[in-house]
C-alpha positions as CSV (number, residue, x, y, z in Angstrom):
1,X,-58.2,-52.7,-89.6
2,X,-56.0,-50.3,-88.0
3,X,-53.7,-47.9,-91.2
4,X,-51.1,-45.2,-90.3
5,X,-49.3,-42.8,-93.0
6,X,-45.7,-42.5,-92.8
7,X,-43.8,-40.0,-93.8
8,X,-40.4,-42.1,-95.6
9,X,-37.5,-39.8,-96.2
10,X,-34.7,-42.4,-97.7
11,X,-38.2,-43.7,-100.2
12,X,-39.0,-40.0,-100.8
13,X,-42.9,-40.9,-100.0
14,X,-45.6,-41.0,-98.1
15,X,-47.0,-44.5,-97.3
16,X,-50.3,-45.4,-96.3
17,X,-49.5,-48.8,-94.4
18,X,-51.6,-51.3,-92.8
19,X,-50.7,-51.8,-89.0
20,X,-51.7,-55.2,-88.9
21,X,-49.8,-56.3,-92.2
22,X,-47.1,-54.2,-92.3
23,X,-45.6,-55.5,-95.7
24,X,-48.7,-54.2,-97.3
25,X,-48.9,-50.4,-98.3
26,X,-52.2,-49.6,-99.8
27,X,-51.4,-46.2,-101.1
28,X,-48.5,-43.9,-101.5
29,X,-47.8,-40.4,-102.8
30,X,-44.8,-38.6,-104.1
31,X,-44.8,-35.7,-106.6
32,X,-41.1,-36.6,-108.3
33,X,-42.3,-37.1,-111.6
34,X,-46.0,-36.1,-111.3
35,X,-46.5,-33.7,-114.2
36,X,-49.0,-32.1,-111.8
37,X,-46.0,-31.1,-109.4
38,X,-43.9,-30.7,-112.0
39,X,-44.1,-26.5,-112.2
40,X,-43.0,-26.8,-108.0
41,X,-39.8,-28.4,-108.7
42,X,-40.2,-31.6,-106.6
43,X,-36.5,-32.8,-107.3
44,X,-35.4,-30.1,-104.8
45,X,-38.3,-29.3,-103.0
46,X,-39.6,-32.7,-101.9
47,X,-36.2,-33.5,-100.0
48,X,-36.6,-34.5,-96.4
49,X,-40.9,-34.8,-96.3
50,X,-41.5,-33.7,-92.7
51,X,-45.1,-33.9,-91.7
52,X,-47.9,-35.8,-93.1
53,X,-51.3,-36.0,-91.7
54,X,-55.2,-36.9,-92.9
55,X,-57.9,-34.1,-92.8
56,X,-61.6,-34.4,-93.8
57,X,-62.9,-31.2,-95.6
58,X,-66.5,-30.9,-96.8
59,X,-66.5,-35.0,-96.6
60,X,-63.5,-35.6,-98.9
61,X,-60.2,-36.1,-97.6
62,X,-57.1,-34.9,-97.8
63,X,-53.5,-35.5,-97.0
64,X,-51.6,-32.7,-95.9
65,X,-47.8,-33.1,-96.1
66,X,-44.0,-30.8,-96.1
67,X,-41.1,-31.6,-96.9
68,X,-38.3,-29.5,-95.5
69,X,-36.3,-28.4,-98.5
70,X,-40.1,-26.4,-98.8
71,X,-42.4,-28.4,-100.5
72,X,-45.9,-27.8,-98.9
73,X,-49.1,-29.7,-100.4
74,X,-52.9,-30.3,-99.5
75,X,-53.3,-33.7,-101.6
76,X,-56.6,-35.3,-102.7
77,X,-57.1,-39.0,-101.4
78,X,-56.3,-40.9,-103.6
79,X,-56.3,-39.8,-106.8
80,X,-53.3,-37.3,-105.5
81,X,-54.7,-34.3,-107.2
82,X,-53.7,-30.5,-105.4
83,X,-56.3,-28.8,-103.5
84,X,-53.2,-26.4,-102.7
85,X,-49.1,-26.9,-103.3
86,X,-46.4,-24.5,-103.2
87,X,-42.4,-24.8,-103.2
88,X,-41.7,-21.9,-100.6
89,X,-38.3,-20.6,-99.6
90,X,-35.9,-23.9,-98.4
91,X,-34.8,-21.4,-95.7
92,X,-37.7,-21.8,-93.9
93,X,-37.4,-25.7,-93.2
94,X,-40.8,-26.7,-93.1
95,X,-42.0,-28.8,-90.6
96,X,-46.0,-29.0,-90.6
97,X,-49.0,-28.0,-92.1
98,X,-52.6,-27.6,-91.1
99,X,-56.5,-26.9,-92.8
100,X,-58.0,-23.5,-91.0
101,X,-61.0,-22.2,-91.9
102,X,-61.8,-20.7,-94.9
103,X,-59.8,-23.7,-96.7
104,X,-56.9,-22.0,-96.1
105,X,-53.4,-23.5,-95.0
106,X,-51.2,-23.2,-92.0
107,X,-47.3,-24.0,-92.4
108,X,-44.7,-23.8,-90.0
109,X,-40.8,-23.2,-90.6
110,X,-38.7,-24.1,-88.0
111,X,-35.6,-22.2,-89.3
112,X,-37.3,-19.4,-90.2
113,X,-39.0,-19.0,-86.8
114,X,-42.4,-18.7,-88.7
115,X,-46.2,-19.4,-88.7
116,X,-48.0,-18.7,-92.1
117,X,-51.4,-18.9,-92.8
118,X,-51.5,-19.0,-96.7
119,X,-54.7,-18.5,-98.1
120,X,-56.0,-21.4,-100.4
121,X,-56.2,-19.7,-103.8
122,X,-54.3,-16.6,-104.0
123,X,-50.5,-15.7,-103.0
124,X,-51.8,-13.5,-99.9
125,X,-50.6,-14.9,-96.9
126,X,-50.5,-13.8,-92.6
127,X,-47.7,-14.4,-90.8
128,X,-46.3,-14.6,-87.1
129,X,-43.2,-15.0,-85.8
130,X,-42.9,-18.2,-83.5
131,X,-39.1,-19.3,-82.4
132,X,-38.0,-22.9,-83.9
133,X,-41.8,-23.3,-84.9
134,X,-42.6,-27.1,-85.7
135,X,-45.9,-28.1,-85.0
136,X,-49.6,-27.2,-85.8
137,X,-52.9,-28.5,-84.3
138,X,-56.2,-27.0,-85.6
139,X,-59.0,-27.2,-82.6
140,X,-62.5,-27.0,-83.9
141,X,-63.7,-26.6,-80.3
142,X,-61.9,-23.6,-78.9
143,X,-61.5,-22.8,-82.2
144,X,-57.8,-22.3,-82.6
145,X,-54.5,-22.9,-84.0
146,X,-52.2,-24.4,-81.2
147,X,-48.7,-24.0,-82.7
148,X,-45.4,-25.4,-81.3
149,X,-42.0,-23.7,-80.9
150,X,-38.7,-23.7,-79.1
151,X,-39.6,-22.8,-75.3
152,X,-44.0,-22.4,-75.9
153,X,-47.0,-23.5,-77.2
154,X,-49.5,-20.8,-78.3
155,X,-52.9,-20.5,-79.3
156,X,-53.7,-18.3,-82.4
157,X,-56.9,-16.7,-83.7
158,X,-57.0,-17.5,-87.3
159,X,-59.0,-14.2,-88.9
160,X,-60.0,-12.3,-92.0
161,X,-61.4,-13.8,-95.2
162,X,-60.7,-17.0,-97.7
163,X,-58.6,-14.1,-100.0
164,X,-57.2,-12.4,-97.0
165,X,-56.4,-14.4,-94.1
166,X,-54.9,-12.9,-90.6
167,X,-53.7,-14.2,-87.5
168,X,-53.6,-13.4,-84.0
169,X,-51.5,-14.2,-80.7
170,X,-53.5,-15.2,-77.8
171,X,-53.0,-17.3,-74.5
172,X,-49.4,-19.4,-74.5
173,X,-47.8,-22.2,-71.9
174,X,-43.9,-22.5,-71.9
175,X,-42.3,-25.4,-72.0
176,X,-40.8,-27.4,-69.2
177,X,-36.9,-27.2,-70.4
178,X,-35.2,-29.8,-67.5
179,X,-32.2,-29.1,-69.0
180,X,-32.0,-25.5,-67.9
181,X,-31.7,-24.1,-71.6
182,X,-34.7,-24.7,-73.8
183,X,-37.1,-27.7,-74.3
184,X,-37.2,-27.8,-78.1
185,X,-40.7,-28.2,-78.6
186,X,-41.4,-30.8,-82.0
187,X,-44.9,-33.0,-81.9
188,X,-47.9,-31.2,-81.5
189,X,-51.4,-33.3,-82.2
190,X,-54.4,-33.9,-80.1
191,X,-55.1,-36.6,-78.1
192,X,-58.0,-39.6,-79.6
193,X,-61.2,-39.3,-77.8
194,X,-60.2,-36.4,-75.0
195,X,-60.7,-33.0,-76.7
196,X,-59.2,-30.8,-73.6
197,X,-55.7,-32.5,-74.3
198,X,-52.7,-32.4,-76.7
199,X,-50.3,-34.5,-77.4
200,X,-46.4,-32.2,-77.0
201,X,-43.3,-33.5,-77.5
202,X,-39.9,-32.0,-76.7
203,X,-36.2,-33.0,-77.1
204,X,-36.5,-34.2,-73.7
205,X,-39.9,-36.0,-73.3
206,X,-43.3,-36.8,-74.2
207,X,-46.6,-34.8,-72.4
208,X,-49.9,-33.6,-72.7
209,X,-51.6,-30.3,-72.4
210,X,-54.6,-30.1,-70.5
211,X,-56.3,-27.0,-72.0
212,X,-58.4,-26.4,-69.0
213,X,-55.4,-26.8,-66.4
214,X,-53.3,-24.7,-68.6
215,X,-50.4,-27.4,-67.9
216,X,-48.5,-30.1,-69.1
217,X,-48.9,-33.1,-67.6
218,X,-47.4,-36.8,-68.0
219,X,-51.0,-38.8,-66.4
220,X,-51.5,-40.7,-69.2
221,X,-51.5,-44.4,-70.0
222,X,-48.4,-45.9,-71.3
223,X,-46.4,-43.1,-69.8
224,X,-43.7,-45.3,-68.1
225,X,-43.0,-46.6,-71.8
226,X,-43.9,-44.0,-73.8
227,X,-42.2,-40.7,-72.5
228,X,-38.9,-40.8,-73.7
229,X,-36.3,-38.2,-75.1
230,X,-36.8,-37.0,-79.0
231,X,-39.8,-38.3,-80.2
232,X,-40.3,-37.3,-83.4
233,X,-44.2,-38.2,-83.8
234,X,-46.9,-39.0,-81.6
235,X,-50.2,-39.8,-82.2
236,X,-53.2,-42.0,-80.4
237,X,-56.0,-44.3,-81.9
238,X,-59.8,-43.4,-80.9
239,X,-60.8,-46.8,-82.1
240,X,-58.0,-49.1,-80.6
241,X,-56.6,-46.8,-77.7
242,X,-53.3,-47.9,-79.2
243,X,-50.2,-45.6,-79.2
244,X,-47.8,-44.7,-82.2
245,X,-44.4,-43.2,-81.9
246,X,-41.3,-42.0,-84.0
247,X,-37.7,-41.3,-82.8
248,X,-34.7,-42.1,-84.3
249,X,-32.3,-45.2,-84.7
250,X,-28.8,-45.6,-84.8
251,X,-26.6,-46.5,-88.2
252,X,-29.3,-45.3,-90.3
253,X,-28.2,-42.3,-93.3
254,X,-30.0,-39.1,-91.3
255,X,-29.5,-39.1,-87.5
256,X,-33.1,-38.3,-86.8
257,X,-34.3,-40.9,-89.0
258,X,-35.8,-44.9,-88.2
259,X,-37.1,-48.2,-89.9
260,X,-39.7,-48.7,-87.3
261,X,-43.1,-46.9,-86.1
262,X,-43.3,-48.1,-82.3
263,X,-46.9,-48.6,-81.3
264,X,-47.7,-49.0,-77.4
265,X,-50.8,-50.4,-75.8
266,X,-50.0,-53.1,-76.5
267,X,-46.8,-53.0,-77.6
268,X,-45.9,-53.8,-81.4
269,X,-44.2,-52.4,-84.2
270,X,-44.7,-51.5,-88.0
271,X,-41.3,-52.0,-89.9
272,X,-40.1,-50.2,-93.0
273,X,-37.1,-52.1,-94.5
274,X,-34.7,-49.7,-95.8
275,X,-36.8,-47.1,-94.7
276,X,-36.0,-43.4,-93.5
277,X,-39.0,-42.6,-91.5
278,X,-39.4,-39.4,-89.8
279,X,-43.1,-38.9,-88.7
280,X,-46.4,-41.0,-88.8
281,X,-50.0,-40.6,-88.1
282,X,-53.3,-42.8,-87.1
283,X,-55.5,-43.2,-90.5
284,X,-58.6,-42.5,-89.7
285,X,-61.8,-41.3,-92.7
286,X,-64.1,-41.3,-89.8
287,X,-63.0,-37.9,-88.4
288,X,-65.0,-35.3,-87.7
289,X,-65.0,-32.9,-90.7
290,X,-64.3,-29.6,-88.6
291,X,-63.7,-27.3,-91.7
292,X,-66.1,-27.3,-93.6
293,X,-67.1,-23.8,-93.7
């Protein structure tokens, strides 16, 4: 069986849903009226959910999810217990979150032009300033934080202590911008099954990163279909090969939202009747569990 998690902004939830029998969802999560969210305000700070992605952690997983109005959560699966939740500032727009070693949590704000690193059971948190800032891959091979903006993607040490995390700059790539102004960077994830590349999307197109190359390229398969102008989410299969994809649909409430997860290789669809999605992501309990330190 092949499950994805979507991220529903009209249904103000996350949705664990079969890909195979998409009228079935087999889990969902939202903290409005969860008396364990109850202290984080969810009514405001759950608007818009933005990210929403599965991490292994000592052999238990975890749903990691944002909403933009600044509702930021590491959730147990499934009881939907919080490792970690905070309502931070709505000013920040939140746009993704990420494990990093130590336990600790990565968030990035794409208004406030921010990467945080917040660690997991205190108020201490690192910062860095990254322009537009929307998307966050942890590599447990170089390890790294890769980290998405406006015009680059840049690779950040993640330092210091569980009580006192830091952060560093290191090597970055810009952005191909065809447009002449800037390429609005948005998905950031790695690819299934080839650990030297990323998955990067930008308001104009879909690429990878070869970390090696130190380049974007568009060699993939399914790139005829696939690379296409403001994709929201991206995300490959290791089991199936298959390809997911978000990016908006006409007539719908929000301008960036859809009813559909587009799935390539072969081609198919997972539909969400009046649905609001903005992101989704492969399911998959089988990954590696790179954090467990």
């Amino acid at each position: 069986m092949t499950y994805l998690l979507v991220a529903d902004q009209a249904g103000r939830r996350l949705l664990l849903m079969d890909a195979d029998a998409p009228d079935g969802v087999l889990w969902s999560f939202t903290p409005d009226g969860d008396p364990r969210y109850a202290d984080l305000d969810p009514a405001t700070s759950w608007e818009y959910v933005s990210e929403a992605k599965l991490r292994i952690r000592r052999r238990k997983p975890y749903v990691l999810t944002t909403a933009s109005k600044g509702f930021a959560a590491v959730v147990e699966y499934p009881t939907g217990r919080p490792y970690w939740a905070r309502a931070l500032t709505p000013d920040l727009n939140l746009h993704s979150i990420e494990l990093v070693p130590h336990g600790n949590i990565a968030v990035v704000g794409s208004t406030g032009g921010v990467l945080r690193i917040y660690a997991a059971h205190n108020d201490t948190y690192a910062e860095a300033p990254l322009e537009d800032a929307h998307g966050l891959q942890w590599d447990a091979r170089l390890r790294v934080l890769w980290a998405l903006g406006r015009h680059e993607l840049v690779a950040y040490r993640v330092q210091g202590t569980a009580d006192r995390p830091e952060i560093k700059r290191g090597r970055s790539a810009e952005l191909p911008h065809p447009d002449g102004d800037h390429a609005g960077g948005h998905d950031l994830g790695q690819v299934a099954g080839n650990p030297d590349r990323l998955w990067v999307t930008t308001r104009h197109e879909v690429l990878q990163y070869s970390k090696k190359r130190r380049e974007f390229v568009k060699d993939y398969p399914g790139a005829a279909r696939t690379d296409r102008e403001d994709v929201k989410s991206i995300g490959s299969d290791h089991r199936s090969g298959r390809l997911l994809s978000t990016s908006p649909e006409d007539g719908l409430h929000q301008s960036w939202w859809t009813t559909s997860v587009r799935l390539d290789e072969p081609t198919g669809a997972v539909k969400l009747a009046d649905g609001g999605i903005y992101k989704a992501r492969w399911w998959d309990l089988s990954e590696t569990d790179a954090l467990s330190r």
